[in-house]
C-alpha positions in Angstrom: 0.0 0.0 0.0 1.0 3.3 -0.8 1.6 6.3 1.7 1.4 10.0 -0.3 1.5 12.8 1.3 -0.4 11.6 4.4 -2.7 10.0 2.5 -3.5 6.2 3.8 -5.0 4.4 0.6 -7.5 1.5 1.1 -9.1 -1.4 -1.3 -12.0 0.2 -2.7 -14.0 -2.2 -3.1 -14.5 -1.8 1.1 -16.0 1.1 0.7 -20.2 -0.2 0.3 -19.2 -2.3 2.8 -17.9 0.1 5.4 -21.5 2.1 4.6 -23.5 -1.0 5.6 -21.2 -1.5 8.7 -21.9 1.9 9.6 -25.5 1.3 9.3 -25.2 -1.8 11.5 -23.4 -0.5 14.1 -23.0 -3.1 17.0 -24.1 -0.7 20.4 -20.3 -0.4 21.5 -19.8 1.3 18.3 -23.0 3.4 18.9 -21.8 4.2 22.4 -18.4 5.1 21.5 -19.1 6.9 18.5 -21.3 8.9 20.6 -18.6 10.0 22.5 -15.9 10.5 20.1 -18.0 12.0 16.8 -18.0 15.9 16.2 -14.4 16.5 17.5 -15.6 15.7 21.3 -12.5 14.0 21.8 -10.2 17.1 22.1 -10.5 18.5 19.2 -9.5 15.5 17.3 -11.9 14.9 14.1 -12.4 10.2 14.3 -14.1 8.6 11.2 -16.1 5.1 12.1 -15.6 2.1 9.9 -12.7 3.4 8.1 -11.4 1.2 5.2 -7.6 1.5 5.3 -5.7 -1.2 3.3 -7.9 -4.7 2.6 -9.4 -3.7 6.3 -12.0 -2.0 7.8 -11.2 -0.1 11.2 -13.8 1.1 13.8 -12.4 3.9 14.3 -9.6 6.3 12.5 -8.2 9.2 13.1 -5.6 10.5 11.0 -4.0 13.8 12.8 -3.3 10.9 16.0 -2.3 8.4 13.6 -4.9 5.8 15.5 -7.4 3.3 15.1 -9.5 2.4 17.9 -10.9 -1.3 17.5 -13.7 -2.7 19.3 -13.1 -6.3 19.7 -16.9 -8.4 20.3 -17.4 -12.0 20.3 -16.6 -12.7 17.0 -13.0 -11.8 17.7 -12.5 -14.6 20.3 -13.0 -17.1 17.6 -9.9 -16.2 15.6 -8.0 -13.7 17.4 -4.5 -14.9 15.3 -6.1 -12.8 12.5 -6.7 -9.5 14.8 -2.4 -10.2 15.3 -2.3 -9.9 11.4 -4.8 -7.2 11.7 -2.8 -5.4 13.8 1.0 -5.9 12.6 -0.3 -4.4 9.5 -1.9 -1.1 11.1 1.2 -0.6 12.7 4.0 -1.3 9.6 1.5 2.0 8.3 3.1 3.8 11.7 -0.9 3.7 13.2 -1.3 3.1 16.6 -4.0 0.4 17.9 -6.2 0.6 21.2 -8.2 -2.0 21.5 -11.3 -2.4 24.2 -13.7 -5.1 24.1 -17.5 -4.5 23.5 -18.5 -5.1 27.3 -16.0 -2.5 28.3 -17.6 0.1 26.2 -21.1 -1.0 27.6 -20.2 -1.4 31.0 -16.6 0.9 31.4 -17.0 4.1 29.4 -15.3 6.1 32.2 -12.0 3.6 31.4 -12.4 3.5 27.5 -12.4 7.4 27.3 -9.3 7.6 29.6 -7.7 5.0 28.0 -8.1 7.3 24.9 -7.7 10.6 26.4 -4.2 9.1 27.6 -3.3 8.5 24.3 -3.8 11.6 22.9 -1.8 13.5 26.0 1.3 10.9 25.6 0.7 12.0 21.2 0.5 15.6 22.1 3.3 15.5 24.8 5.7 13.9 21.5 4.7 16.1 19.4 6.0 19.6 21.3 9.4 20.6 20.5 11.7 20.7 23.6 12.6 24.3 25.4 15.0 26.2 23.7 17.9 26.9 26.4 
């Protein structure tokens, strides 16, 4: 996959398929999208079922460099293909958090800090040191 000027570039034949998967949103992804849609999350702007390569993320954000994965049951079944999954993301220089789907349901306090935590660690990189 090619990288151009920021620019991640995906399989387009995902793209009708992320529009249904936003339509069918499991209620994790309702919950957290709540949260996270409209620049509530610090500013930062998040896109929901983001194809990126031959994948389909939950979440994207491209000024973090992150993806945000909600992992439900189907995940337990073959969880050697979320380790694929994931080495790939991160060859592209993303960044993966994963939660589960019960700790968006029952945890939302933890899954927002666990986010917000990122983002301070990102922004705390990203400012140049003091001049002295």
């Amino acid at each position: 996959m090619e990288i151009k000027k920021g620019y991640l570039s995906y399989n387009k034949t995902l793209k009708e398929k992320s529009r249904k998967l936003r339509n069918n949103s499991t209620l994790g992804e309702v919950l957290l999208w709540k949260q996270l849609r409209a620049g509530q999350m610090k500013g930062y702007k998040l896109n929901r079922q983001k194809p990126l390569g031959n994948y389909i993320v939950d979440f994207y954000c491209k000024k973090l460099n992150l993806v945000i994965e909600i992992d439900g049951k189907s995940h337990l079944l073959e969880p050697e293909l979320d380790v694929i999954r994931e080495q790939y993301l991160e060859s592209l220089g993303l960044s993966v958090i994963r939660v589960t789907e019960m700790e968006v349901r029952k945890n939302m306090i933890h899954v927002l800090y666990v986010i917000e935590s990122f983002i301070e660690q990102f922004e705390d990189s990203q400012e140049s040191p003091v001049s002295r």
